[in-house]
CHARMM internal coordinates of N, CA and C (Angstrom, degrees):
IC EDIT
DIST 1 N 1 CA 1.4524
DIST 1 CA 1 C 1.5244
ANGL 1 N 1 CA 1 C 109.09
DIST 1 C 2 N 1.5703
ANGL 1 CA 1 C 2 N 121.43
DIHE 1 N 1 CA 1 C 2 N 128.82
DIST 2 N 2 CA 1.4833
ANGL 1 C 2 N 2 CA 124.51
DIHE 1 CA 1 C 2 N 2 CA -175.13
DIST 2 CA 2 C 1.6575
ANGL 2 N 2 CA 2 C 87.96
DIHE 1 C 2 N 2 CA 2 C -84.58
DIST 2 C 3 N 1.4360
ANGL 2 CA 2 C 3 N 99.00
DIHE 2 N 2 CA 2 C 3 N 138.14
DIST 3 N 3 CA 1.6064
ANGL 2 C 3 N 3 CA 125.67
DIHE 2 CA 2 C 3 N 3 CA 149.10
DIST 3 CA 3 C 1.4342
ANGL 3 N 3 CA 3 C 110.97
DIHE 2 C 3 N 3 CA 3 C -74.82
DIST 3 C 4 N 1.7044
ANGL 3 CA 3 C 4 N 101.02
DIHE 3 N 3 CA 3 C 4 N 132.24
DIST 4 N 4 CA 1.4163
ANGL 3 C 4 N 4 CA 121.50
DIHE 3 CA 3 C 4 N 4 CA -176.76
DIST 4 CA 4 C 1.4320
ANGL 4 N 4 CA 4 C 104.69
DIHE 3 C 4 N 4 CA 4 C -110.26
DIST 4 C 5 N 1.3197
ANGL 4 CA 4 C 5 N 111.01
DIHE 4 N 4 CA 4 C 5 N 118.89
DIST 5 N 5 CA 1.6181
ANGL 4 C 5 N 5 CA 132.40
DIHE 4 CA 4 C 5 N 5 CA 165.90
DIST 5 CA 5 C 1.8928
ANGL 5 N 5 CA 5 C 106.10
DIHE 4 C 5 N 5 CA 5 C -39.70
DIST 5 C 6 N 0.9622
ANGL 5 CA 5 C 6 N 123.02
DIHE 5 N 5 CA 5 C 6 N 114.87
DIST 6 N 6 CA 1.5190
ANGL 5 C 6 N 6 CA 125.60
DIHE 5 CA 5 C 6 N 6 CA 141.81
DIST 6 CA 6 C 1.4612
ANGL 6 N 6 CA 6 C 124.91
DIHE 5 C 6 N 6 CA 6 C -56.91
DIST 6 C 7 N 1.5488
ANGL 6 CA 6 C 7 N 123.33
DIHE 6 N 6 CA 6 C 7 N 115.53
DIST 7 N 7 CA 1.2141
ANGL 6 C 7 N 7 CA 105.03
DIHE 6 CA 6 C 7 N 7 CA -164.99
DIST 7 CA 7 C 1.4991
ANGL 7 N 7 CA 7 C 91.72
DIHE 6 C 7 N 7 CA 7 C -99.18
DIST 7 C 8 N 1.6354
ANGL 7 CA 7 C 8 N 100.38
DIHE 7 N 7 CA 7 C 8 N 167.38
DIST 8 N 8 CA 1.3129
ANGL 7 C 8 N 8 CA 118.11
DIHE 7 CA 7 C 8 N 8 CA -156.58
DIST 8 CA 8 C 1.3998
ANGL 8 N 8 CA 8 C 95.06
DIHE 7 C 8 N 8 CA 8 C -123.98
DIST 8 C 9 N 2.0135
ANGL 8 CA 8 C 9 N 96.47
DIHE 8 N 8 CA 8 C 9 N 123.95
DIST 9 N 9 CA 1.6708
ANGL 8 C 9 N 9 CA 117.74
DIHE 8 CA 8 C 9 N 9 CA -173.02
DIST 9 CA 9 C 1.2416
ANGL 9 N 9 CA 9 C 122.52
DIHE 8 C 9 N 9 CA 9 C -91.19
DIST 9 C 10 N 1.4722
ANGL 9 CA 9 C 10 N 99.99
DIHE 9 N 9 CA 9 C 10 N -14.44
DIST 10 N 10 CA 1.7851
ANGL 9 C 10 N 10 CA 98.25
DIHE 9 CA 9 C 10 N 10 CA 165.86
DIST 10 CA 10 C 1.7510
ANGL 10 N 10 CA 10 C 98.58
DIHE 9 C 10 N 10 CA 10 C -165.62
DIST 10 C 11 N 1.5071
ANGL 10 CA 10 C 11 N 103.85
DIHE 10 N 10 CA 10 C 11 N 174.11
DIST 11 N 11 CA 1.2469
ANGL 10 C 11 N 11 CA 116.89
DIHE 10 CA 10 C 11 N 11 CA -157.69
DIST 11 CA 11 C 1.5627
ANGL 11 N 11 CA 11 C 107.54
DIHE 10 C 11 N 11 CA 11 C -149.33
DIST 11 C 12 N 1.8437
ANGL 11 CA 11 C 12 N 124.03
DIHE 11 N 11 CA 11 C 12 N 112.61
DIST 12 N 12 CA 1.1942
ANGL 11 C 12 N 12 CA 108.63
DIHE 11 CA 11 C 12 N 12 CA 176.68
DIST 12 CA 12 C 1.4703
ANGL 12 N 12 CA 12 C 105.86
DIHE 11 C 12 N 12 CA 12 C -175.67
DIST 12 C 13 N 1.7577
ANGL 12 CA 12 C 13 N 112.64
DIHE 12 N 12 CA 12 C 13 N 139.28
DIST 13 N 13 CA 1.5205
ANGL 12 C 13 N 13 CA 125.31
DIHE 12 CA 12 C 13 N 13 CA -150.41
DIST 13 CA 13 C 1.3770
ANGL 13 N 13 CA 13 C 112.30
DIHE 12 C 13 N 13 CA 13 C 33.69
DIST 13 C 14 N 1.3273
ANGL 13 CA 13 C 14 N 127.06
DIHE 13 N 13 CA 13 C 14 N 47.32
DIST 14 N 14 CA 1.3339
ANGL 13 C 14 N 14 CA 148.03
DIHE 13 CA 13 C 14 N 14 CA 160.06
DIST 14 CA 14 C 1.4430
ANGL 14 N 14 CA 14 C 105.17
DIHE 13 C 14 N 14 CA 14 C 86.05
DIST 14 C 15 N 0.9772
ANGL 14 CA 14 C 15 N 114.68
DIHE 14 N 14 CA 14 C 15 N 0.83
DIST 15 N 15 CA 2.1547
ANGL 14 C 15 N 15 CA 125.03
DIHE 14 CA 14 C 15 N 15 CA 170.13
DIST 15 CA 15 C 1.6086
ANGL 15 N 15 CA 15 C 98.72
DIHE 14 C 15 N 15 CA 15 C -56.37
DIST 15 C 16 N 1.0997
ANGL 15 CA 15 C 16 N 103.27
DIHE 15 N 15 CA 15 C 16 N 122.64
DIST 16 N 16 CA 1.6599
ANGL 15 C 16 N 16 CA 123.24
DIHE 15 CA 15 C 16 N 16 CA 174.28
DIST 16 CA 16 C 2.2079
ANGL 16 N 16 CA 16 C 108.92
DIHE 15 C 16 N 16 CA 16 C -102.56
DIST 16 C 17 N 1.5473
ANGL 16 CA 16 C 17 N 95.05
DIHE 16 N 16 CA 16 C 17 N 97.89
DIST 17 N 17 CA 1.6492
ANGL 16 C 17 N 17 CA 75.73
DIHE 16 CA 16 C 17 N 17 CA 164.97
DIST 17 CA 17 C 1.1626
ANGL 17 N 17 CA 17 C 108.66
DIHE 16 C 17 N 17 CA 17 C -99.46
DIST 17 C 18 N 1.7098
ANGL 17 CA 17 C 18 N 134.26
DIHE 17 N 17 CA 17 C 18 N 160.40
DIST 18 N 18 CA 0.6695
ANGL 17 C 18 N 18 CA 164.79
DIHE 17 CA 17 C 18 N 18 CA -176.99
DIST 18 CA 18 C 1.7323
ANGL 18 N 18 CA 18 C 126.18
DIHE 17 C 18 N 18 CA 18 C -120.73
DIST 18 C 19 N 1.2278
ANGL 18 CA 18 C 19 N 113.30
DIHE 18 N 18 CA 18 C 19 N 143.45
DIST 19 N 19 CA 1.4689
ANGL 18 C 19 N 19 CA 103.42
DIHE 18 CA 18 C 19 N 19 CA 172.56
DIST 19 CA 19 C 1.6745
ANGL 19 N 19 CA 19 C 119.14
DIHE 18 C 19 N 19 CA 19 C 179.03
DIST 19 C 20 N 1.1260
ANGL 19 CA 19 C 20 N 131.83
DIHE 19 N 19 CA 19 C 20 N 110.74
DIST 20 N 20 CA 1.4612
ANGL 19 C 20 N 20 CA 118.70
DIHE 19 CA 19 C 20 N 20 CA 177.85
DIST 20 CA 20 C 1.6767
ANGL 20 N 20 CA 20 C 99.59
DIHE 19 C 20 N 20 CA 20 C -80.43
DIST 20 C 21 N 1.3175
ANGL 20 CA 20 C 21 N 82.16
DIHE 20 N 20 CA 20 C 21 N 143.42
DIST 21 N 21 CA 1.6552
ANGL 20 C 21 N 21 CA 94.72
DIHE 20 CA 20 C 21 N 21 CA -178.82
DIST 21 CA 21 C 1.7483
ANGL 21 N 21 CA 21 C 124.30
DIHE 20 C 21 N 21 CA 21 C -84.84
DIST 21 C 22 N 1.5701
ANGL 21 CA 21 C 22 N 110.39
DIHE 21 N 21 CA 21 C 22 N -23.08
DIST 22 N 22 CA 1.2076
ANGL 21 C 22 N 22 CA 120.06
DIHE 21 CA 21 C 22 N 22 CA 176.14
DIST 22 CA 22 C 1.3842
ANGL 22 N 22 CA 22 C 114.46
DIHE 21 C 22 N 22 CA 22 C -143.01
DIST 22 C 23 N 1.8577
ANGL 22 CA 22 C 23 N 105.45
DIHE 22 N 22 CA 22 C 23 N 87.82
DIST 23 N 23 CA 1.6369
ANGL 22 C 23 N 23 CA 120.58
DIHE 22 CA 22 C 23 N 23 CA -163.12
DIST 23 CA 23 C 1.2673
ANGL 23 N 23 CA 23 C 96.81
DIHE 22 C 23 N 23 CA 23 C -137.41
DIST 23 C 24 N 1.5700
ANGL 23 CA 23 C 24 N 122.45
DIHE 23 N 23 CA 23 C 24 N 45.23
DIST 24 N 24 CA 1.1925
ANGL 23 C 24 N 24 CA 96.69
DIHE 23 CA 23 C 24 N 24 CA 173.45
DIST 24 CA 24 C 1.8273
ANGL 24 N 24 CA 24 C 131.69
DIHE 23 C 24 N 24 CA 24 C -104.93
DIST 24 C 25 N 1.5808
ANGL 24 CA 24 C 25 N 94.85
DIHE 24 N 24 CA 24 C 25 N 12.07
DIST 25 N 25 CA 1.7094
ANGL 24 C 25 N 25 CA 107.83
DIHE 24 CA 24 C 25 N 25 CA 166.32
DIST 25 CA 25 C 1.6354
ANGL 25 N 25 CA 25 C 93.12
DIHE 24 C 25 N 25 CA 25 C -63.33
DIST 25 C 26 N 1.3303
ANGL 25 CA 25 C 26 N 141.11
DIHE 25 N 25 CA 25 C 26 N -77.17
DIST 26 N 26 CA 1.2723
ANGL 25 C 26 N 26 CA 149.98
DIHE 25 CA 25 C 26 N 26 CA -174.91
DIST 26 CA 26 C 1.5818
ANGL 26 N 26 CA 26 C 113.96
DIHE 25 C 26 N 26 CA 26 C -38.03
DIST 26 C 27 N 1.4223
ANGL 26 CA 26 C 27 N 129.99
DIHE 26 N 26 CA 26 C 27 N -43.29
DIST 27 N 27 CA 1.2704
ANGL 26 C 27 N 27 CA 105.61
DIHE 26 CA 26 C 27 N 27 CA -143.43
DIST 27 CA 27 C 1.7879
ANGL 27 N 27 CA 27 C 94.65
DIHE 26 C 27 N 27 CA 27 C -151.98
DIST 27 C 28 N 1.0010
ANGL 27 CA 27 C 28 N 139.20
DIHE 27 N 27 CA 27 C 28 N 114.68
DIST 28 N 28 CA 1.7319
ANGL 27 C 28 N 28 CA 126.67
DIHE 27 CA 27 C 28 N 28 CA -171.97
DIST 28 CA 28 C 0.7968
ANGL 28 N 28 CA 28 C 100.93
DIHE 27 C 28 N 28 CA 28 C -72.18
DIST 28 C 29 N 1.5543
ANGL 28 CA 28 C 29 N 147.78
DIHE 28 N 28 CA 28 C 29 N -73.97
DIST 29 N 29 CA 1.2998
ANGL 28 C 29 N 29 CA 149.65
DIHE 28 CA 28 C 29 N 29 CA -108.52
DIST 29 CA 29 C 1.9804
ANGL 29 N 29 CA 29 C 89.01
DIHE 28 C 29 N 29 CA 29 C -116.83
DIST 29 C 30 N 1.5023
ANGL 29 CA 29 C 30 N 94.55
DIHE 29 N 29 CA 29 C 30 N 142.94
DIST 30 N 30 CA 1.3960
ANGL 29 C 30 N 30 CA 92.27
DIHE 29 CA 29 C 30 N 30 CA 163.62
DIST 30 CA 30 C 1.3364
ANGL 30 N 30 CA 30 C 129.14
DIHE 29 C 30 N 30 CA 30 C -80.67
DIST 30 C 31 N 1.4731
ANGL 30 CA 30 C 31 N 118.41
DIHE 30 N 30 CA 30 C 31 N 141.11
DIST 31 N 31 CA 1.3146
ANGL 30 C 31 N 31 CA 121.22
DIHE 30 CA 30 C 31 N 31 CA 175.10
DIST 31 CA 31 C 1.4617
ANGL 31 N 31 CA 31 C 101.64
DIHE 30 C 31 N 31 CA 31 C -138.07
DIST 31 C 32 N 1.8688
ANGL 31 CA 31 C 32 N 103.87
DIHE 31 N 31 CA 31 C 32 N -179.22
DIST 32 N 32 CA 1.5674
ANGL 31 C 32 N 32 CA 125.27
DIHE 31 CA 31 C 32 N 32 CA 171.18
DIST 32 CA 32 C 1.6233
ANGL 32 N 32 CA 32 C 97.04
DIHE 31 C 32 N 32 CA 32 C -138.80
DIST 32 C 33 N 1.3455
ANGL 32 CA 32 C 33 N 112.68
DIHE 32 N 32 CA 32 C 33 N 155.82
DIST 33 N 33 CA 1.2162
ANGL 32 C 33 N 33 CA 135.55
DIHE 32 CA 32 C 33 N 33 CA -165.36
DIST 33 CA 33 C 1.7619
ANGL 33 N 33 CA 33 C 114.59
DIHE 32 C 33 N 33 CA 33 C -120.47
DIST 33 C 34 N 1.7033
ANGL 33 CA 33 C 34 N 119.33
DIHE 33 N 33 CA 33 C 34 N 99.08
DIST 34 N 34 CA 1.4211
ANGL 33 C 34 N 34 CA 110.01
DIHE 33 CA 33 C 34 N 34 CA -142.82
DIST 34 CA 34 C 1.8661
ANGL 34 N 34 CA 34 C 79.18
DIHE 33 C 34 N 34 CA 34 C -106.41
DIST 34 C 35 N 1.1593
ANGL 34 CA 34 C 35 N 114.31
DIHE 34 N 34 CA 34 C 35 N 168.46
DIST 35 N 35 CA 1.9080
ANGL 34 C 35 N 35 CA 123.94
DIHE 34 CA 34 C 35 N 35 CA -166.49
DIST 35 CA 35 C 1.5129
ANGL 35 N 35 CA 35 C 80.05
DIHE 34 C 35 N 35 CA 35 C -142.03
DIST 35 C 36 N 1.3726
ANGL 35 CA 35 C 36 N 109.12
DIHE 35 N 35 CA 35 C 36 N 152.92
DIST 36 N 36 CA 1.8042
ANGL 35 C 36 N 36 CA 133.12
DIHE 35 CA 35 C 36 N 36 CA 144.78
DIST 36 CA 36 C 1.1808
ANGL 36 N 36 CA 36 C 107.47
DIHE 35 C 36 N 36 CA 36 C -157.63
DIST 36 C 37 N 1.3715
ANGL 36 CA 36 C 37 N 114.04
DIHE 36 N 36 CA 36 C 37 N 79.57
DIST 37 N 37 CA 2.0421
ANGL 36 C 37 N 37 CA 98.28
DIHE 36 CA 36 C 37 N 37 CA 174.78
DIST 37 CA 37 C 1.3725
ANGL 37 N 37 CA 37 C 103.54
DIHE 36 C 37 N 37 CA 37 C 73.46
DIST 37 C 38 N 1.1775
ANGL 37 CA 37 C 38 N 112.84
DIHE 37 N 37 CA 37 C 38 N -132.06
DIST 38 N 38 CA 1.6206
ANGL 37 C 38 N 38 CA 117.25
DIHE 37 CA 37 C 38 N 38 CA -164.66
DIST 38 CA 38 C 1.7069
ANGL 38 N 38 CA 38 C 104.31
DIHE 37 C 38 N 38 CA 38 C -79.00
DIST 38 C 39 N 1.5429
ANGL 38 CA 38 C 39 N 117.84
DIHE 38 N 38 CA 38 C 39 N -35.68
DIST 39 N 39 CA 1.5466
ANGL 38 C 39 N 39 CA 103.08
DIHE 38 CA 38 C 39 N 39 CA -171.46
DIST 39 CA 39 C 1.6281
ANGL 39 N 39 CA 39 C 106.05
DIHE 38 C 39 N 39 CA 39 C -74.56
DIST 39 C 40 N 1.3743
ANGL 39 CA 39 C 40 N 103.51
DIHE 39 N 39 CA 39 C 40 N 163.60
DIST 40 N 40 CA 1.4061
ANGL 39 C 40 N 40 CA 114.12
DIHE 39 CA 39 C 40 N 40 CA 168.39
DIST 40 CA 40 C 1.7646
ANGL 40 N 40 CA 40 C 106.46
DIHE 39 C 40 N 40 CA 40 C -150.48
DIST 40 C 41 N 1.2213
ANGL 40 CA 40 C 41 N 97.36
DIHE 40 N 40 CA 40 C 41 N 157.75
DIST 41 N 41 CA 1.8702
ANGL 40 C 41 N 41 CA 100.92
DIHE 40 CA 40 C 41 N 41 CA -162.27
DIST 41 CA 41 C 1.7404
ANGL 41 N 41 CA 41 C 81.33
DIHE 40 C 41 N 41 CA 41 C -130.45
DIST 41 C 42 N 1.4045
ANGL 41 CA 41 C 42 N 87.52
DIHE 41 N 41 CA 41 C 42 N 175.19
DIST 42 N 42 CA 1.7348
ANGL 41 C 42 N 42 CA 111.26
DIHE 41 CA 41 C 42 N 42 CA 165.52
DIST 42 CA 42 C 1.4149
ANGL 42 N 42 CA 42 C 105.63
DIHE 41 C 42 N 42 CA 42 C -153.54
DIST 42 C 43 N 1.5765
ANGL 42 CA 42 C 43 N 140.11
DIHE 42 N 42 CA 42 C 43 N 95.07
DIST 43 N 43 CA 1.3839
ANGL 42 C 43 N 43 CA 152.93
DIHE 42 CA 42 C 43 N 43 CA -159.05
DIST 43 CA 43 C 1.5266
ANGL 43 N 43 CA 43 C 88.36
DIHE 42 C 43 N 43 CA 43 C -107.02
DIST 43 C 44 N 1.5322
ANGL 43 CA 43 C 44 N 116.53
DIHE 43 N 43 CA 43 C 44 N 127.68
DIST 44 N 44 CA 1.4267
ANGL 43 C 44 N 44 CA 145.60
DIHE 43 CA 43 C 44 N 44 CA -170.23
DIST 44 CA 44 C 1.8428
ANGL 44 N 44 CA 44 C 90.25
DIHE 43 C 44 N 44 CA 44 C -96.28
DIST 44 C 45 N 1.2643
ANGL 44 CA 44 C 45 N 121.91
DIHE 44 N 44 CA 44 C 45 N 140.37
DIST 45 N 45 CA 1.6460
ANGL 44 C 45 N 45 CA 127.93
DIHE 44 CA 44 C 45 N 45 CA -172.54
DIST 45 CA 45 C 2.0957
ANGL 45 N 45 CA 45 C 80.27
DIHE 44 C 45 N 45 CA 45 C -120.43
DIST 45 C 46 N 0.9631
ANGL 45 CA 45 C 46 N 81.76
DIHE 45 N 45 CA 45 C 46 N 135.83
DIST 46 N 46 CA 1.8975
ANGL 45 C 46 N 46 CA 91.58
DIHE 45 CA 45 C 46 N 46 CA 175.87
DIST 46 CA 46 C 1.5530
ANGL 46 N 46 CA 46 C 100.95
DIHE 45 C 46 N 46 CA 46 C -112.23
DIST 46 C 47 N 1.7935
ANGL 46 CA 46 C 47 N 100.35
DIHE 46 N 46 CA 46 C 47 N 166.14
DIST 47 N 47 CA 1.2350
ANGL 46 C 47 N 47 CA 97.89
DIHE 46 CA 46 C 47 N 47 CA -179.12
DIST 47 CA 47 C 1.0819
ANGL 47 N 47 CA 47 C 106.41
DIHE 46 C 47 N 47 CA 47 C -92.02
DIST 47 C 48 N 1.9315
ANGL 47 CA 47 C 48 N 103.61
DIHE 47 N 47 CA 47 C 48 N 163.55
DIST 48 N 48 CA 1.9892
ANGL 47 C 48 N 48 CA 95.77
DIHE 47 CA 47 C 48 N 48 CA 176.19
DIST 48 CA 48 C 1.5643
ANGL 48 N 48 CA 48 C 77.26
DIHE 47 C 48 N 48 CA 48 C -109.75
END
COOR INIT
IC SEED 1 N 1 CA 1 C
IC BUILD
C-alpha cells in the first residue's frame, strides 16, 4: 500500500500544518496535524 503525503496549509518558525481536506472514511472528528523536527501533534477542531 503507497503512503499518501498530507499536504501542508501553512508554514511558520519552522511549524508545519498539515491537513487532508477530505478524510472523512478514516477519521470523524476534525483535526490539523502540527510538525517541529522530531515532535508531531494531532489538535482535534470542535464544533461551535
Amino acid at each position: 500500500m503507497q503512503e499518501v503525503k498530507m499536504p501542508t496549509i501553512s508554514m511558520f518558525y519552522g511549524i508545519l500544518i498539515l491537513m487532508y481536506f477530505y478524510d472523512d472514511k478514516k477519521h470523524n472528528c476534525p483535526h490539523i496535524h502540527a510538525e517541529y523536527g522530531e515532535y508531531q501533534a494531532s489538535i482535534a477542531i470542535d464544533k461551535a
